[in-house]
C-alpha positions in Angstrom: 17.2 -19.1 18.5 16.8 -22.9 19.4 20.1 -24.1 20.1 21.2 -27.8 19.6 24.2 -28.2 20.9 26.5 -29.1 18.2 28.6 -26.6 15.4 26.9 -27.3 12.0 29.0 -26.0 9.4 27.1 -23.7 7.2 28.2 -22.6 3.4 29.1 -19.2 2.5 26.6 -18.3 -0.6 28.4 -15.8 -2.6 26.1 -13.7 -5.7 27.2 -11.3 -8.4 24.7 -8.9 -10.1 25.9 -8.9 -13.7 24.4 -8.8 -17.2 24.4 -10.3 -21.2 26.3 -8.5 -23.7 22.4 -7.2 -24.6 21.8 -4.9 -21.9 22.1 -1.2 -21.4 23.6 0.9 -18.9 20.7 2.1 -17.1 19.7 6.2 -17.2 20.1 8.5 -14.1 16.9 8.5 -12.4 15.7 6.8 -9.0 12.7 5.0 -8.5 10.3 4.1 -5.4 11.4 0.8 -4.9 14.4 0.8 -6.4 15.1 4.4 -4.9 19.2 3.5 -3.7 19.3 6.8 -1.5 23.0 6.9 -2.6 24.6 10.6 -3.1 25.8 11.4 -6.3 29.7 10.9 -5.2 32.4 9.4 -7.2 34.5 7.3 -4.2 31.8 5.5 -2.2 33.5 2.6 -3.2 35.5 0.9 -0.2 32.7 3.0 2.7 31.6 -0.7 4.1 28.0 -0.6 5.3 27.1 0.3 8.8 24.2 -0.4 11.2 21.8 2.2 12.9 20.9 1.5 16.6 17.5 0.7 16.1 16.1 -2.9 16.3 17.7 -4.8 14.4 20.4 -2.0 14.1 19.4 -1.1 10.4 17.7 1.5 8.9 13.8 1.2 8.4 14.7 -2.9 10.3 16.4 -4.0 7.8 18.3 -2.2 5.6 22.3 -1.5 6.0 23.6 1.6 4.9 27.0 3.1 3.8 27.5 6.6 6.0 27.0 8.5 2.3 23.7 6.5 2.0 22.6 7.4 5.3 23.3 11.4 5.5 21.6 11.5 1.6 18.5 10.2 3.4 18.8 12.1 6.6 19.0 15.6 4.0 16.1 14.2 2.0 13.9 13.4 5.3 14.7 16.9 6.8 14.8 18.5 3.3 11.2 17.4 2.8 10.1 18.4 6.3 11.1 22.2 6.3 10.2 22.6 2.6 14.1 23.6 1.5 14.4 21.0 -1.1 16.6 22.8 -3.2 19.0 23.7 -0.7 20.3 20.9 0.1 22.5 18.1 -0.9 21.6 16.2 -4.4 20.6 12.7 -3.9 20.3 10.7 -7.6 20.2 7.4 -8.1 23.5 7.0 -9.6 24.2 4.5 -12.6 26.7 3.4 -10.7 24.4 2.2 -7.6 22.4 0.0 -10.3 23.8 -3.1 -11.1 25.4 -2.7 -14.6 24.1 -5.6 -15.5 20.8 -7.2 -15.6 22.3 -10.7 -15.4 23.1 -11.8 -11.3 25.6 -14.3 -10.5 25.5 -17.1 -7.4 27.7 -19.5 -5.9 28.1 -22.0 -2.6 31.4 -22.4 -1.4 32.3 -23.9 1.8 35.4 -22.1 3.3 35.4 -24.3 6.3 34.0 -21.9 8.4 31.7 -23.2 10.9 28.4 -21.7 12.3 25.6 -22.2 15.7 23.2 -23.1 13.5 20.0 -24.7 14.4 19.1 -25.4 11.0 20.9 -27.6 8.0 22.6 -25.7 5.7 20.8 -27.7 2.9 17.4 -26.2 4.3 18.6 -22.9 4.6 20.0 -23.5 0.7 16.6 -24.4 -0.7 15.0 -21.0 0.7 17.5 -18.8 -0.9 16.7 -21.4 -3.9 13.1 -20.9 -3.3 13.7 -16.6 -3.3 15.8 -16.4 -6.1 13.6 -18.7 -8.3 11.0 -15.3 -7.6 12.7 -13.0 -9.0 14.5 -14.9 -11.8 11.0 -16.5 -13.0 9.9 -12.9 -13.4 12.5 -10.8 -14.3 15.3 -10.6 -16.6 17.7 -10.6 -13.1 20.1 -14.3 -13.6 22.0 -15.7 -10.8 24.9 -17.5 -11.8 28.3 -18.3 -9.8 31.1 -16.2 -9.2 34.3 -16.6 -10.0 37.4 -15.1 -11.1 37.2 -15.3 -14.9 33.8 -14.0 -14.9 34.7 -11.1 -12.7 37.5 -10.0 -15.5 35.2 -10.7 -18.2 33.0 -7.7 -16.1 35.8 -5.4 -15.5 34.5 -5.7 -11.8 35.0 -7.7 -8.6 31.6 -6.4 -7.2 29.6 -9.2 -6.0 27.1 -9.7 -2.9 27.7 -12.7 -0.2 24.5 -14.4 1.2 25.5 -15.8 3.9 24.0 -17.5 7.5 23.6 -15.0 10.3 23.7 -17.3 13.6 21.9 -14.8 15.8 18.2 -15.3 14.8 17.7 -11.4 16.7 19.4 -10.0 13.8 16.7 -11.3 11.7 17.6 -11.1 7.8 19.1 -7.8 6.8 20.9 -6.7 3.5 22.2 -3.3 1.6 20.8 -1.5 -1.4 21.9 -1.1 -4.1 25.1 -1.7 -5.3 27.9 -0.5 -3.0 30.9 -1.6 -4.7 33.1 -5.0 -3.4 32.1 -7.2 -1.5 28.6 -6.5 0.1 26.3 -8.4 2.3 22.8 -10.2 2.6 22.5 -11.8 5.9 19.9 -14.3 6.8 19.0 -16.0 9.9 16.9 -18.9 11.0 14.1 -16.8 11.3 14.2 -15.9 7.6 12.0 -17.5 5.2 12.1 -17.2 1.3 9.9 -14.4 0.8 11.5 -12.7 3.3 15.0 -13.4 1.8 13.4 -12.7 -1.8 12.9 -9.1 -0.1 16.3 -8.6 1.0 17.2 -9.7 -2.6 14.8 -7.3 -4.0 16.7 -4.5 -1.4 20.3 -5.7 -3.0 18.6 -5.3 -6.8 18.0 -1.6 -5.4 14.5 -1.4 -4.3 13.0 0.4 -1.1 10.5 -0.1 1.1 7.1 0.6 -0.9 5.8 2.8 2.3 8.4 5.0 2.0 7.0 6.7 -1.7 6.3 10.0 -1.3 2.4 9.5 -2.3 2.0 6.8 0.4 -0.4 9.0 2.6 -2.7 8.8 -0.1 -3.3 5.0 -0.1 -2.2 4.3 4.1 -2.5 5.9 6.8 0.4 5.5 9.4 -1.0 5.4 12.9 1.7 6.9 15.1 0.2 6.3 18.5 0.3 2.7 17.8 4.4 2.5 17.1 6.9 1.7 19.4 8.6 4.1 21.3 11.4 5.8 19.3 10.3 3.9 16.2 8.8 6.9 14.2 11.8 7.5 12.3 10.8 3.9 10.4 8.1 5.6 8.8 10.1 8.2 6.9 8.9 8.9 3.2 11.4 10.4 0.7 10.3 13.6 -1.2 8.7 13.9 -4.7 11.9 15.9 -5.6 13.4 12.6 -5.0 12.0 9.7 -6.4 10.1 8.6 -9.4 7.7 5.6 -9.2 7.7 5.0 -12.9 4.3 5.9 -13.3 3.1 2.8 -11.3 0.7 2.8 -9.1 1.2 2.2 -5.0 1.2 -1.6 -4.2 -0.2 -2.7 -1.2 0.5 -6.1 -2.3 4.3 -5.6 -2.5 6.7 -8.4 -1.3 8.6 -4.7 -0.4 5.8 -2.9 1.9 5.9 -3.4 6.2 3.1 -5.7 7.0 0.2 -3.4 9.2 2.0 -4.4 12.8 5.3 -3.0 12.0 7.2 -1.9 14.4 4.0 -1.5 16.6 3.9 -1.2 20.6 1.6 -5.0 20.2 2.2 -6.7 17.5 -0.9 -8.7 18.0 -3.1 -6.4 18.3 -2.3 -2.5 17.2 -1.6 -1.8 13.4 0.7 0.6 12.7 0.0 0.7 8.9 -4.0 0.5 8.2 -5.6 1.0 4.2 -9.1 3.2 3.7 -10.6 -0.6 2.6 -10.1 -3.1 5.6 -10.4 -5.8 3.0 -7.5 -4.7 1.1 -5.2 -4.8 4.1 -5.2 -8.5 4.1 -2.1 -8.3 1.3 -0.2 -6.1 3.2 3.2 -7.1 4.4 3.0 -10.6 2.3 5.9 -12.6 2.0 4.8 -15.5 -0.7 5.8 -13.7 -3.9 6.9 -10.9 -5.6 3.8 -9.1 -7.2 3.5 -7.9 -10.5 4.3 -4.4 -9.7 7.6 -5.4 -8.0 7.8 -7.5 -11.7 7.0 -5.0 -13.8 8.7 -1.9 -11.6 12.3 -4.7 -12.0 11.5 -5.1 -15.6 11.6 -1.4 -16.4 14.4 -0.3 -14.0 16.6 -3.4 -15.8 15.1 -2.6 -19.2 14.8 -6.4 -19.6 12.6 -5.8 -23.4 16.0 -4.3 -24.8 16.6 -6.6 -27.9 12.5 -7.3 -28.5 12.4 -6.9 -32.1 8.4 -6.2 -32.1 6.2 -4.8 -29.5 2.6 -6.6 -28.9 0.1 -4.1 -28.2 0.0 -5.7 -24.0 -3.3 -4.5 -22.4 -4.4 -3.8 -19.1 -1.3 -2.8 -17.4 0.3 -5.8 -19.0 4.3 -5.2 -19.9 6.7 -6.6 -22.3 8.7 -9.0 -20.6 12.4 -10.5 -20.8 10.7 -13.1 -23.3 9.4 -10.0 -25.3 5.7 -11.0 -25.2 3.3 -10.0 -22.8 3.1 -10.4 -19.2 0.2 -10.1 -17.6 -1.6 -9.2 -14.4 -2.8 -12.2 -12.3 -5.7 -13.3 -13.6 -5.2 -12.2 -17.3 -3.9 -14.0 -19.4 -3.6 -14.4 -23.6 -1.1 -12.6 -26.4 -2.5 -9.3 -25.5 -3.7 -9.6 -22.0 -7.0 -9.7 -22.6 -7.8 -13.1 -22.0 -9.0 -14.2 -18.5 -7.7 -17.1 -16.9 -10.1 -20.2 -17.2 -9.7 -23.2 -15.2 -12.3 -26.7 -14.4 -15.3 -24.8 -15.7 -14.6 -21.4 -13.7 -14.1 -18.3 -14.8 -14.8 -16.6 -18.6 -15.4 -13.1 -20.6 -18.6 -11.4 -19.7 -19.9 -9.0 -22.1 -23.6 -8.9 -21.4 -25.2 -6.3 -19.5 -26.1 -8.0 -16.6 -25.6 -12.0 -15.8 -24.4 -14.6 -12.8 -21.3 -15.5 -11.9 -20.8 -18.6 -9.7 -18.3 -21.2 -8.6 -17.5 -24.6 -10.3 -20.5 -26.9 -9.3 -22.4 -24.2 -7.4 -24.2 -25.0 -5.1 -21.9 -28.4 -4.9 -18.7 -27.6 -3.8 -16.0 -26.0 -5.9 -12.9 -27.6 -7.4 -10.0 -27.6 -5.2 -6.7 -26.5 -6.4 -8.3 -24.0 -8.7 -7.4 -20.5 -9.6 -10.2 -18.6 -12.3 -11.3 -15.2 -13.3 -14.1 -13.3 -14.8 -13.9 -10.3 -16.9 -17.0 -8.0 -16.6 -16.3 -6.1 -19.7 -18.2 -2.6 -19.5 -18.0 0.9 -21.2 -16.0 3.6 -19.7 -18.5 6.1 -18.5 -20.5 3.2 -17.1 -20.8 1.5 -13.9 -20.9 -2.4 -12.6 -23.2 -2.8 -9.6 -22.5 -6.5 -7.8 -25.0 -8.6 -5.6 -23.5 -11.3 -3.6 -26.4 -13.5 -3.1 -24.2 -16.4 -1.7 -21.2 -16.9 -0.5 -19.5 -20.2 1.6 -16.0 -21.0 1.3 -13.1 -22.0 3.2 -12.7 -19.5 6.1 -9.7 -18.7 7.6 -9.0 -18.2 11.3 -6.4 -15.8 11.3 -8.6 -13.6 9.1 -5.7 -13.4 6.1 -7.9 -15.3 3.6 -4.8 -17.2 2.5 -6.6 -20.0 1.4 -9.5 -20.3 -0.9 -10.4 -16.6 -1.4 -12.9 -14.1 -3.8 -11.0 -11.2 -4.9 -12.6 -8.1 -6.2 -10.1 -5.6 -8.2 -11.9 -2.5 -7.6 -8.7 -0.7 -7.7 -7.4 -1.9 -11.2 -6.3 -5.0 -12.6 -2.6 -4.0 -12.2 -2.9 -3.8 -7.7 -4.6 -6.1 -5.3 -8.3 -5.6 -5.2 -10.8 -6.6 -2.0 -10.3 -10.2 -0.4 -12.9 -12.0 0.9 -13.6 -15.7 2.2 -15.9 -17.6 4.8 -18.7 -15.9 4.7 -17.8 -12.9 4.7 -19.2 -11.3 1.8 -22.9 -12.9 1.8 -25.5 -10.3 1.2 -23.1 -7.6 -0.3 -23.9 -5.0 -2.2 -20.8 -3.9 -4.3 -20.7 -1.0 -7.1 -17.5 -0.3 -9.3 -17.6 3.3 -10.1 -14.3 3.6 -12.1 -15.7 2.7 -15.6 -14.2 0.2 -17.9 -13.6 -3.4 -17.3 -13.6 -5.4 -13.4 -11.6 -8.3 -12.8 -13.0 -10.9 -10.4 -10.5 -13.9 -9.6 -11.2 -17.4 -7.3 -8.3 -19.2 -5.7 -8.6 -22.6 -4.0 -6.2 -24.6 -2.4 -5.7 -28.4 -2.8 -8.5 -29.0 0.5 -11.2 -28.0 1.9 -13.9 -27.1 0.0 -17.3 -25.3 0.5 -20.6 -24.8 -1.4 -19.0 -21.7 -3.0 -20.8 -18.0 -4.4 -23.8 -16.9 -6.8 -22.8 -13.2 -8.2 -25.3 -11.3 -9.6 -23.6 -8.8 -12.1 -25.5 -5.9 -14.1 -24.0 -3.0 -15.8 -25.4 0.3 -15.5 
């Protein structure tokens, strides 16, 4: 970490996990993401959490653990290995691990104490500003401040403290779950908001998403590419163990490793590789939650309680804290049926076959545009794509992070294949899985290029 030569005095951010009168107490069950690998005990309360060894002394990088969490997991890992499930220890989710309230409280104080901090505190304030506004524009989870009054209103003194860590090594680092008193989320320099909006998201009680127990059927963890005496990172907890709410696996998950993870080259040797190259390219981001972490919160928090109707939502779409629909990106309307228009781009295709193209194609697109098209076919049919152009924006760090085609061959609820440049001239692409295909185009505010011809034709 840079060091400047001067003591900046940092705040102490203090947050509370509470909830409205409105919400329920949440049923025994664990989850993928919000798995919080805590034993079913009654006096975990004052266990303060403790580091593992391995860089940066947490387990899986990042996580801190209370002793009971760690041995659950340790049974569950070697439970799953040998196949003797049922012999050992329980691990639930407990209602007591959940927050018991889907509202979460925040405060700055400053109690004079004074940091080696390279960067203002008022920076380091706007990305925890920047993380929480993810989760609370999203979800039903509040942050508001703590104080004493609230805490007896509660019944509880429970409340987490995000606070500067001034050795940048340490990284940013956090417990799961709900540990009782006062628990931690440390951030360092190094940290930015999405990666501090996935410690939050490890504090509302979720995991990492490569540790559910169908993960070998959507990655493939290459071991001979981890660092030595890493492996143990890669554990997945047992079906016995976890539920995943019936969602499906998100490689787009502000919660999964990026592909280099713990890797023996972090430049060059992926640890964590998808069947589809092109759907690797979301792995491991850090600029949002997506709308699986969304929805998976939503559920877990049961933020629709109090919804006096519920809207028939479609295609994956939930009801949200507003009780209408939220939608996948890209969808939009009541139902979420509707895709998302934008400066003449994007519309409802119900034709058997037709073109889909850019704004102003073969002039260059918008900029600052984000559209989709909804190929609308019947179930037991198929949509064959030709790519007979394609020139935009082309990114040198092969990430696509700019103006980008994406193709949701794997449903409209998970990330679907990411292309820009030109890297998808000439394609040939056929979606086998019946029903409707989601195309969407993103631009950014610069730089833009001659753009795509589609031909589409259902078969």
């Amino acid at each position: 970490m840079e060091r400047c030569g001067a003591m900046v005095s940092i705040y102490l951010f203090t947050t509370v996990l509470m909830c409205g009168l409105s919400c329920n107490a949440l049923p025994i069950q664990t989850s993928t993401r919000l798995e919080l690998i805590q034993a079913l005990i009654n006096h975990d309360e004052n266990i303060p959490g403790v580091l593992d060894q391995s860089p940066p002394g947490t387990f899986e990088g990042d996580m801190i653990l209370t002793p009971i969490q760690k041995k659950a997991i340790r049974e569950d890992v070697n439970a799953r290995k040998t196949g003797n499930v049922g012999r050992k220890r329980k691990i639930l989710a407990d209602t007591n691990a959940y927050w018991p309230q889907a509202m979460v409280t925040l405060r700055n104080r400053s109690h004079g104490q004074i940091y080696p901090f390279s960067v203002p505190g008022k920076f380091i304030w706007h990305r925890i500003q920047s993380a929480i506004h993810m989760w609370e524009s999203q979800t039903c989870i509040r942050f508001i401040p703590r104080s004493r009054a609230l805490s007896e209103q509660l019944g509880h003194k429970d409340y987490v403290l995000i606070r500067p860590w001034p050795d940048s090594r340490q990284g940013c680092i956090s417990n799961v779950g709900r540990i009782r008193g006062m628990q931690s989320v440390n951030i360092s320099v190094i940290c930015s908001a999405g990666r501090i909006a996935h410690e939050l998201g490890h504090t509302i009680g979720f995991v990492h998403e490569q540790s559910r127990p169908d993960r070998d059927l959507y990655v493939h963890i290459n071991y001979n590419n981890v660092a030595i005496n890493q492996t143990g990172q890669f554990e997945k907890y047992s079906n016995s163990k976890v539920t995943t709410y019936r969602l499906p696996y998100d490689i787009g998950s502000i919660m999964h490793y990026k592909s280099t993870a713990f890797s023996k080259d972090q430049r060059m040797l992926q640890t964590i590789t998808t069947d589809d190259p092109l759907v690797q390219k979301w792995m491991g981001q850090r600029n949002n939650i997506s709308f699986l972490d969304a929805k998976l919160a939503n559920l877990a928090y049961r933020c629709h309680t109090g919804c006096p109707v519920s809207p028939p939502c479609q295609n994956g779409g939930y009801i949200g804290p507003s009780c209408t629909c939220v939608c996948p990106v890209g969808l939009t309307g009541p139902f979420c049926d509707t895709p998302h228009v934008s400066k003449g781009c994007g519309g409802r295709l119900t034709a058997t076959h037709g073109v889909i193209q850019s704004s102003n194609y073969p002039a260059s697109y918008n900029p600052d545009t984000e559209c989709s098209w909804l190929i609308e076919a019947p179930e037991d049919s198929s949509i064959d794509l030709q790519i007979q152009e394609f020139h935009i924006e082309e990114d040198f760090d092969d990430e696509c992070n700019n103006d980008y085609l994406e193709i949701k061959l794997y449903g409209v609820q998970q990330v679907g294949q990411k292309y820009c440049g030109e890297s998808a001239n000439g394609r040939n692409i056929t979606y086998h899985s019946g029903g409707s295909l989601l195309i969407r185009f993103v631009s950014d505010f610069a730089t833009e290029e001659s753009g795509f011809r589609i031909i589409y034709r259902i078969v």
